[in-house]
LOGU-872955 format. One record per residue: x, y, z of N, C-alpha, C in turn; residue in three letters. Coordinates in steps of 0.001 Angstrom, whole numbers, plus 500000, padded with zeros to 6 digits. Each point is the difference from the previous one (the first is absolute). Layout:
XYZXYZXYZALA;...
//
This chain:
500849498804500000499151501196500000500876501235500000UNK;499825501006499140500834500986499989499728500817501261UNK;500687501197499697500266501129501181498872500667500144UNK;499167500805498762499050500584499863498883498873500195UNK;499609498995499520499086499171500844499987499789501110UNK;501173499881500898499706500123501168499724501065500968UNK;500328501255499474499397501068500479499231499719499693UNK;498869499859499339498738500561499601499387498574500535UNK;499866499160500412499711498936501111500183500374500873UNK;501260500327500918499694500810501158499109500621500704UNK;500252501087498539498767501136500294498732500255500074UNK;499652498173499250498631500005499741499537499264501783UNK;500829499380500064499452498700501724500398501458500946UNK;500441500691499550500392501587501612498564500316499556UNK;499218500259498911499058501001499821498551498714500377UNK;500087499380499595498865499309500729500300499419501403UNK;501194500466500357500010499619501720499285501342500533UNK;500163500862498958499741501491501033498307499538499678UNK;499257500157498682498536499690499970499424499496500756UNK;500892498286500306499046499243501018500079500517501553UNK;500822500997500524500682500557501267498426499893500804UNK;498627500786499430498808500186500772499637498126500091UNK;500084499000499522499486499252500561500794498651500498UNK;501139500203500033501074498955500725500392500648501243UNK;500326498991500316501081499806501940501377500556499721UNK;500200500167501051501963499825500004500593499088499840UNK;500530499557499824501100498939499640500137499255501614UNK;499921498567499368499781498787500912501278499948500334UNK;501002500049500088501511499630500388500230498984498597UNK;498953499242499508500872499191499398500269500231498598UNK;499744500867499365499772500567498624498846500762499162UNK;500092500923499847498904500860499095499391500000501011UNK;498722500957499308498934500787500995498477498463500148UNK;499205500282500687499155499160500369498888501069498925UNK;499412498893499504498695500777499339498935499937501319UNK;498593500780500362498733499895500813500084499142499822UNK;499332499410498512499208499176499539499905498902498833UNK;501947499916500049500362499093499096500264500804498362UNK;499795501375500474500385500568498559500292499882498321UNK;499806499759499182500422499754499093499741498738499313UNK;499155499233501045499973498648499528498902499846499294UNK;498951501095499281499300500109499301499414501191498964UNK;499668498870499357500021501485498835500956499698498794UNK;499871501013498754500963499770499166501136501375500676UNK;501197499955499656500874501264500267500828500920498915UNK;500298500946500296500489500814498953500877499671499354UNK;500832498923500441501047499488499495499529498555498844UNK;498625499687500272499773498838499073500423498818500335UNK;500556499971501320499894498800500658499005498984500682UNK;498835500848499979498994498971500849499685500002501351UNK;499246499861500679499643499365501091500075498804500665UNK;498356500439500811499691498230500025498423499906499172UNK;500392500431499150499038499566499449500148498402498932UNK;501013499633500339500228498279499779500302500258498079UNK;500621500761499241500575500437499341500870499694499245UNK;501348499939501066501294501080499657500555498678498754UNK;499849498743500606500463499115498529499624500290499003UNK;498754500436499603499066500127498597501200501402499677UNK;500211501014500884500739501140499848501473499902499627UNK;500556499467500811501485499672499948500228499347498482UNK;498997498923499654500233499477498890499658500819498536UNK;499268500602500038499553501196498973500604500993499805UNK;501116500468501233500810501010500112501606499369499299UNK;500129498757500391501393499444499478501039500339500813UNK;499903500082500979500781500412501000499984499678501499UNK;500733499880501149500158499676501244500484500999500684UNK;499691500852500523499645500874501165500945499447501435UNK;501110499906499975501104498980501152500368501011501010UNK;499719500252501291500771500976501105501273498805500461UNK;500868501033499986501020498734500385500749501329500752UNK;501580499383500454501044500247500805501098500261498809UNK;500574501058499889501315500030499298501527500187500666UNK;499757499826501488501508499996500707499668499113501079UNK;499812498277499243500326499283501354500676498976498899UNK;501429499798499835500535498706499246499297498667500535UNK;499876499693498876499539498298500238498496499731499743UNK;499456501497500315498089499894499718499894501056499352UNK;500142501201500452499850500741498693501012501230499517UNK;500486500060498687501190501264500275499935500669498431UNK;500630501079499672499404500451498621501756500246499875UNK;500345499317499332501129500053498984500693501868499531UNK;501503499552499629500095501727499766499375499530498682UNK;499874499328499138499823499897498726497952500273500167UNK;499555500119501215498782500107499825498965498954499938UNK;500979498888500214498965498725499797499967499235501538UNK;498064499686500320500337499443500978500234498491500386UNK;500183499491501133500478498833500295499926499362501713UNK;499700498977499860500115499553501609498812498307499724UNK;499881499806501150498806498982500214498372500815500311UNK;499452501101500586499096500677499677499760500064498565UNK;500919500799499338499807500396498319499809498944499301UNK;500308498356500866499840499175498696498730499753500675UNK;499539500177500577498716499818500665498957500411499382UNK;500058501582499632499632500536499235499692499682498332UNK;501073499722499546500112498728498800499328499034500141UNK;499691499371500940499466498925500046498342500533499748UNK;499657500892500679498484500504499764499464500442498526UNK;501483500794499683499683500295498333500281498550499309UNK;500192499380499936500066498510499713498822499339499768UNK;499236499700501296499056499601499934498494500998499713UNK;500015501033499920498694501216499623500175500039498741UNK;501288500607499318500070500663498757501088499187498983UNK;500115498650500272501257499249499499501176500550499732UNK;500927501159500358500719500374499881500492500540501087UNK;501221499321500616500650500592501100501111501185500122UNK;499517500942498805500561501388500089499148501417499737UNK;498225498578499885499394501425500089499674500346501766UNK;500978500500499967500373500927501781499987501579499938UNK;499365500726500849500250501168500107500948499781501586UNK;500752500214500294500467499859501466500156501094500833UNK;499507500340500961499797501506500664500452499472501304UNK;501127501121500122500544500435501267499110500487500951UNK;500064499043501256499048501007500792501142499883501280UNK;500351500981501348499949500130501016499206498975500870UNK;500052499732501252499276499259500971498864500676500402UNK;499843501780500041499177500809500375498774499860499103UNK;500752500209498181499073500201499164499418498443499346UNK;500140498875500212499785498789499564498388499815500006UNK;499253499956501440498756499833500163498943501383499326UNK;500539501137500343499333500791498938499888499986498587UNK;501364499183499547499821499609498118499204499027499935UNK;499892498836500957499147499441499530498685499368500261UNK;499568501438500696498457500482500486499693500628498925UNK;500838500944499783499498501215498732499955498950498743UNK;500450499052499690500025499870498618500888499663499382UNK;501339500979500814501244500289498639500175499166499649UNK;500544498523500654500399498797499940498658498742500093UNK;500523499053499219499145498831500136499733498575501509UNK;502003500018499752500152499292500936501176500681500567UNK;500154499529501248501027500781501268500987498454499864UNK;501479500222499554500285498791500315501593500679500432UNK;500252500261501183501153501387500791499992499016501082UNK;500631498894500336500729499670501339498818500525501246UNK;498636499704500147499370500818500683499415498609501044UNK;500275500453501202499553498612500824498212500036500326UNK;499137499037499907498952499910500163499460500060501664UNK;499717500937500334498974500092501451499177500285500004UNK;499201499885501397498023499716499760499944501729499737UNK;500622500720500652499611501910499638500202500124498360UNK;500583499836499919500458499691497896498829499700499701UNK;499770498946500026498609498789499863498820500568500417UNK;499995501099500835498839500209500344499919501702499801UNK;501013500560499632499681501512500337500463500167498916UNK;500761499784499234500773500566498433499104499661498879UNK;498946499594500019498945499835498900501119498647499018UNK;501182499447500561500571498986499304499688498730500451UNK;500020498834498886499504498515499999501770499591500057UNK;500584499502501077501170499398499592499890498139499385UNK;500937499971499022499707498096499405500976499488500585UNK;500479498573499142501164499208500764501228500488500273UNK;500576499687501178501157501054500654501089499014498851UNK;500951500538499110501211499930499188501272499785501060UNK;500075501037500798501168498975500660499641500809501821UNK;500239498795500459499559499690501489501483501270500532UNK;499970500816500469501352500953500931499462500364501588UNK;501305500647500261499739500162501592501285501285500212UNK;499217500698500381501219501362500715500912499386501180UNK;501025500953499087501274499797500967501034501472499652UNK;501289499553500703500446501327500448501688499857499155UNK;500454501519499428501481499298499440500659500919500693UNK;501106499591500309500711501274500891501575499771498728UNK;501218500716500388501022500315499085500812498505500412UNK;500840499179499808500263499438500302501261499781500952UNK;500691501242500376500702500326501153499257500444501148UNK;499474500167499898498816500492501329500029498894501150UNK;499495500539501150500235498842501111498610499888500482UNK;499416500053498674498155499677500398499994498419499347UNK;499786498862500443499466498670500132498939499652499953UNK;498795500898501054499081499597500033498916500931500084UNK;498678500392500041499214500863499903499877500609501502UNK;500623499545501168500357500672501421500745500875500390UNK;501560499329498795500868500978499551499564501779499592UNK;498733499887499534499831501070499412499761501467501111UNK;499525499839500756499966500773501416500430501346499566UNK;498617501232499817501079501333500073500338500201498091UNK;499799499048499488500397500042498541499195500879499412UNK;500408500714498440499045500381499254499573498901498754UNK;498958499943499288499768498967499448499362500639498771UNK;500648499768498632499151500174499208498584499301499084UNK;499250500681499504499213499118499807498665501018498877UNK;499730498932499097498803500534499052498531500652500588UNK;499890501568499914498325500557500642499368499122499387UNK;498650499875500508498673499588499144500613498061499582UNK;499874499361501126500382498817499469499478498957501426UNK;500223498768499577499443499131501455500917499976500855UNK;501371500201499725501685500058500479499902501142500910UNK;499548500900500077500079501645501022499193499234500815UNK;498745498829499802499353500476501349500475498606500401UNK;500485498695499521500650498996500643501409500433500736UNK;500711500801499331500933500681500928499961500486501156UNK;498607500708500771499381500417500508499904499242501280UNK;498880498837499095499661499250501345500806499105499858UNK;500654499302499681501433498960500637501132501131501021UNK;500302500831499737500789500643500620499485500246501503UNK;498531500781499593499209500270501650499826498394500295UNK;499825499042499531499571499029500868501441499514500930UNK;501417499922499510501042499419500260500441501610500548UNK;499710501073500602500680500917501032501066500181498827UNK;500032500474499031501305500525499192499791501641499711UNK;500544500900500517499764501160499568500891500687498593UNK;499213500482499006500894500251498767499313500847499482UNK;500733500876498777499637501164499802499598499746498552UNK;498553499637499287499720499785498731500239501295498801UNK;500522499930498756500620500840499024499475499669498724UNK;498772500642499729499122499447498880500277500919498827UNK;499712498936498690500513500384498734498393499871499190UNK;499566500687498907499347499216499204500338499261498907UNK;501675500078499699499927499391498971501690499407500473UNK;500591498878499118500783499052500384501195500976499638UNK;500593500644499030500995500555500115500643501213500498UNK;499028500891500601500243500578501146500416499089501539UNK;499188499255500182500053499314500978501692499383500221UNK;500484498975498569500895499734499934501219501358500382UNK;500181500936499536501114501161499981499813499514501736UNK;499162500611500914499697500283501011500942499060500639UNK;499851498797499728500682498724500521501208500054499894UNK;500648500026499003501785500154499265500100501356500969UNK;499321501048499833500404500999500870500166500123501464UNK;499747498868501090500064499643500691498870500725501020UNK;498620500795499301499434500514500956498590499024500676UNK;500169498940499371499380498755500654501058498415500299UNK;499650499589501268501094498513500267499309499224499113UNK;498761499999500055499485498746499116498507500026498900UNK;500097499096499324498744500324498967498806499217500204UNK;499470499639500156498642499207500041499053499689498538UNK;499789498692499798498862499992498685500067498571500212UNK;499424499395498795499640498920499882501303499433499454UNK;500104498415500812501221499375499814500729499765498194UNK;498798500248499083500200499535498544500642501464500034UNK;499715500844499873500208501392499606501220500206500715UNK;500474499666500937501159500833500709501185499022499372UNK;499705498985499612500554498847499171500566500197498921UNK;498990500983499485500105500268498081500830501792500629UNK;499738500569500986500827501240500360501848499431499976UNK;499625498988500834501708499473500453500760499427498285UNK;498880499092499570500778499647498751500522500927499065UNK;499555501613500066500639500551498605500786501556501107UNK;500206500122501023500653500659500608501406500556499841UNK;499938500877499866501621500555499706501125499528499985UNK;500972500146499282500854498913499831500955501145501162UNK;500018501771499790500690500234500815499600500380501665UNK;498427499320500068500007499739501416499845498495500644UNK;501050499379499358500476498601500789499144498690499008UNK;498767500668498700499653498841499216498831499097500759UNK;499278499084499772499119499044501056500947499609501181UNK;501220499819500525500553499316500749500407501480500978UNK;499198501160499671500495501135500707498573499817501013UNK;498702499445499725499062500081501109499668498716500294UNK;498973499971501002499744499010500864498416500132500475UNK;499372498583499300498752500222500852499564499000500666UNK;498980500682501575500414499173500799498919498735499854UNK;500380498494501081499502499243499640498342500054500209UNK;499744500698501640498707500376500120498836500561498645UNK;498765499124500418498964500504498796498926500582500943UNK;499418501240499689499324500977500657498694499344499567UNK;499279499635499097498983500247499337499602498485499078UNK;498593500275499779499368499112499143499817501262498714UNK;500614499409498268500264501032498988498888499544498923UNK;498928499579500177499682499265498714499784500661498867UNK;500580500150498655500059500810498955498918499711498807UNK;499879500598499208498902499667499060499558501313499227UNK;499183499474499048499226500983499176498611500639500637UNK;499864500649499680498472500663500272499657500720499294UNK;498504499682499514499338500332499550498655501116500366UNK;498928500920499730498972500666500623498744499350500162UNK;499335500048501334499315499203500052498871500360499267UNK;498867498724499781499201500231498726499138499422499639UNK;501214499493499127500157499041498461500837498799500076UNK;499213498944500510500448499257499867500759498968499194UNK;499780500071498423499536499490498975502039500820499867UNK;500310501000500404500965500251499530501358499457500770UNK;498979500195501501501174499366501299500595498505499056UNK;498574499604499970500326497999499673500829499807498871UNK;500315501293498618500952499536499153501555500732499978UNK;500419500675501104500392500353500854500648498742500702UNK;499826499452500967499921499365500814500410498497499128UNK;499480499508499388500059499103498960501352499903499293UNK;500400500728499323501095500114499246501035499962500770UNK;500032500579501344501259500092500750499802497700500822UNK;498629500014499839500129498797500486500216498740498803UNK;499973500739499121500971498930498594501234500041499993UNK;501044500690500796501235500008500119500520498931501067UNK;499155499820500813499920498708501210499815498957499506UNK;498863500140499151499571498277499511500601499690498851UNK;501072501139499383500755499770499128501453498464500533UNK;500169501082501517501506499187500204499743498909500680UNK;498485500161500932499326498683500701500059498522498625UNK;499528501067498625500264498389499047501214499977499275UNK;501223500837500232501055499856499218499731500711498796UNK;498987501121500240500159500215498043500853501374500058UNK;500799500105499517500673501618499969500347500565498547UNK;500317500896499813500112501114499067500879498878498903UNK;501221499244500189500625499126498943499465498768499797UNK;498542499551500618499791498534499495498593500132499493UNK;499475501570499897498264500162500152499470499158498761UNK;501001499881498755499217499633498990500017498553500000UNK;500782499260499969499820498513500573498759499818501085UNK;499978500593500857498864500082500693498519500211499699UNK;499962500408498436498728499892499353499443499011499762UNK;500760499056499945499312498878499941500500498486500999UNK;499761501052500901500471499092501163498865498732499906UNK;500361498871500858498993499210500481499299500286501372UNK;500053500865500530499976500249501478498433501180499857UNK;499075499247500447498936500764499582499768501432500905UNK;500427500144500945500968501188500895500142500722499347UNK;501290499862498903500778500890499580499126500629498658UNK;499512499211499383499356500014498894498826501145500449UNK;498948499527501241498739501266500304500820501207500205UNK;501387500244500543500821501348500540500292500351498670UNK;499954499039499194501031500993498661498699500494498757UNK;498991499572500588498455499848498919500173499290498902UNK;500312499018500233500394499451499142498968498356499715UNK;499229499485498786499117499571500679500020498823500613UNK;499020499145500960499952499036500403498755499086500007UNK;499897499019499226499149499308499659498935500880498891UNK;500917500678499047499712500607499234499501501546500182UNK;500031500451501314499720500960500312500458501305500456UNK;500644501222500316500483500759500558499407500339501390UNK;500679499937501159499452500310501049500057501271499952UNK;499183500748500439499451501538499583499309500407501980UNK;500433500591500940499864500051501071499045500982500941UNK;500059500962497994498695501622500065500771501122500874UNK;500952500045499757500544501131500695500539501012499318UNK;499448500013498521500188501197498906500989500049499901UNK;501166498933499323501291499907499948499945498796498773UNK;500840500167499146499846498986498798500462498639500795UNK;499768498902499228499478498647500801501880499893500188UNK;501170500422499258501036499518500219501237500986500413UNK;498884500862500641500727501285500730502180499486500556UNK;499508498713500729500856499958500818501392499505498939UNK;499908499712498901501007500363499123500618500284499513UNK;499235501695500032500608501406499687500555499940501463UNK;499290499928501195501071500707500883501361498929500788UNK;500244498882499411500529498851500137501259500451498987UNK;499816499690498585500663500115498845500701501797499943UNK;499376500949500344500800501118500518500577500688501335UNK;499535499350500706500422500192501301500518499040500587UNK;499556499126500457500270498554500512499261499957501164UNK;500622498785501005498938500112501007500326499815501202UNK;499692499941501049500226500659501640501674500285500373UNK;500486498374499834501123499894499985501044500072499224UNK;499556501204498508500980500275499432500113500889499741UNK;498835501060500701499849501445500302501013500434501102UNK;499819498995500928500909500176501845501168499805499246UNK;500339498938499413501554499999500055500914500586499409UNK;499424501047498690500657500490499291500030501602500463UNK;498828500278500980499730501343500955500923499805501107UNK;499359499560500741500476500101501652500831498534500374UNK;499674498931499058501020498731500503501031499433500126UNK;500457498868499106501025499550499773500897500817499056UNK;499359500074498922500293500843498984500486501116500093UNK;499522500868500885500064501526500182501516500207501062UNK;499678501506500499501008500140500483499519499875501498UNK;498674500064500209499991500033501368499736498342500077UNK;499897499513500091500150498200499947499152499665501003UNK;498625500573499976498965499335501747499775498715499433UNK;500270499805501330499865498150500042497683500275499574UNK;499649498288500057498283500574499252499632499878501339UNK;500087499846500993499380499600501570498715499755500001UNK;499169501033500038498767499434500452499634500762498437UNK;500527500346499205499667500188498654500013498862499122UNK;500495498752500837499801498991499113498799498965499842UNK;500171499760499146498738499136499175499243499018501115UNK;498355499869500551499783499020500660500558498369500252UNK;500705499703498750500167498679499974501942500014500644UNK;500177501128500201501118500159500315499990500406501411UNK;498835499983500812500403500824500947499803501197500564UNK;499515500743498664499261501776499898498860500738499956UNK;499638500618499772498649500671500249499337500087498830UNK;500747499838498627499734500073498634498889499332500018UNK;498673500101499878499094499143499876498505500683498788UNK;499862499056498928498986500532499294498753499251499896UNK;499081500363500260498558499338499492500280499191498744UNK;499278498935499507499762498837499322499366501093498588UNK;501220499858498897498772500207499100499075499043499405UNK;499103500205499952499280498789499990498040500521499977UNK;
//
């Protein structure tokens, strides 16, 4: 997205924050403003995004385009290239939705949002789907006019301090200043873990990640706070002339339950479910072994499994599931993207530079939380 598009996005989510000002709350601690009354979640909007008026697929698909709020400064999930192009495991996430809606996983618009401005883009409209590293809680769920779907990868807050430091443990911290993202679930878990464990510390809030970062190198905070993936993908691309990944340290303590995911406005269901769907063809992709280099052999698998996931027919038929998605959606987002486990590993896994082991990101049959409904 260029320079001048993003001003003029900006300017448009500042000017309908000021419009909606007479009928929203203050800001919940955990991001964006609280609508009265669920705001935005009905109606068509100026932006041509939809409501809930159960829609936005018939829209999205007529428009030729995907409407993506994402993150552009967290390596590993989402980051925008100097060349301008973005990248991470979110963005292929994103791909994966244009995949399965519009068969093409580059019809993406991808919009930068802040933690502040996220739930107002996609109350107002701007955006289709919210898919920004955003953890799902019942105030989210219940006050942001947002439907969150299946959590993408299971995280948990934790803390990185420099790696000479003689902080060990989160007790250590006593008296510390701590940096940390405004408008996020991290300011107010910081909060109460600290008051619950008697730690007194002085919180140093940023809204956006590279301010925050200077702050840190500058030594006017001991330590940073966020979610363990993110401070992960911070450490992996860190200055080579302030000591490189092997210059910080984060600690082993986990503050928090992180569960991450897309969200959608509540509504429309019809849009949640193909939504929701496509990201759950990337599961039942690696649950049957089918990935991005074997998809076409897999057309004519014998495995009547693989065959209903790929629409492909069975007993002469195409399984067709009615979720306004062509019967062999999961093809396109298989054959251009790939699937659960070849999104993680080439983002945040083996592959990458930050190398997270899959823990509880791994596949049910392994052990993990990865778990998808039966298509069927």
């Amino acid at each position: 997205m260029g320079t001048r598009r993003l001003v003029l996005f900006s300017l448009s989510v500042a000017l309908l924050g000021i419009a909606a000002a007479g009928c929203l709350h203050s800001s919940d601690g955990n991001g964006g403003a609280q609508p009265a009354a669920q705001g935005g979640t009905n109606g068509e909007t100026a932006a041509g995004g939809g409501g809930g008026g159960g829609n936005l697929l018939a829209q999205v698909q007529e428009r030729g385009t995907l409407n993506c709020g994402v993150n552009d400064a967290v390596p590993g999930f989402g980051v925008s290239t100097e060349g301008g192009e973005f990248e991470g495991f979110d963005i292929d996430y994103c791909r994966v939705v244009a995949a399965a809606v519009l068969g093409d996983p580059n019809a993406v618009e991808f919009m930068p949002l802040t933690a502040e401005q996220r739930f107002t883009a996609l109350q107002s409209g701007e955006i289709d789907v919210l898919i920004r590293n955003t953890t799902w809680t019942s105030s989210r769920d219940g006050s942001e006019g947002a439907r969150f779907l299946h959590t993408t990868y299971y995280d948990g807050q934790g803390m990185m301090v420099k790696a000479d430091s003689d902080f060990q443990e989160l007790a250590d911290l006593g008296g510390a200043t701590v940096c940390v993202l405004s408008g996020t679930t991290t300011e107010l878990n910081l909060e109460t873990v600290f008051q619950a464990q008697g730690i007194q510390y002085t919180p140093l809030p940023f809204e956006e990640n590279e301010p925050l970062q200077q702050a840190f190198i500058q030594g006017r905070c001991d330590a940073w706070t966020s979610d363990i993936s993110q401070l992960a993908g911070v450490r992996s691309s860190w200055p080579a002339n302030q000591g490189g990944p092997e210059g910080l340290r984060i600690l082993e303590e986990i503050m928090s339950k992180e569960p991450l995911g897309p969200a959608v406005r509540d509504g429309d269901d019809q849009w949640a479910d193909a939504v929701n769907w496509a990201i759950y063809a990337t599961i039942l992709a690696e649950e049957l072994e089918i990935t991005s280099g074997n998809i076409e052999e897999n057309l004519n698998s014998d495995n009547p499994d693989v065959l209903r996931l790929l629409g492909q027919p069975v007993e002469g038929e195409a399984f067709d599931p009615g979720l306004g998605l062509e019967t062999d959606f999961a093809v396109n987002v298989i054959r251009e993207v790939g699937n659960y486990g070849e999104i993680y590993a080439r983002n945040i896994g083996e592959d990458s530079a930050l190398g997270l082991d899959r823990g509880l990101n791994a596949l049910w049959t392994d052990g993990g939380l990865q778990y998808a409904p039966p298509y069927r």
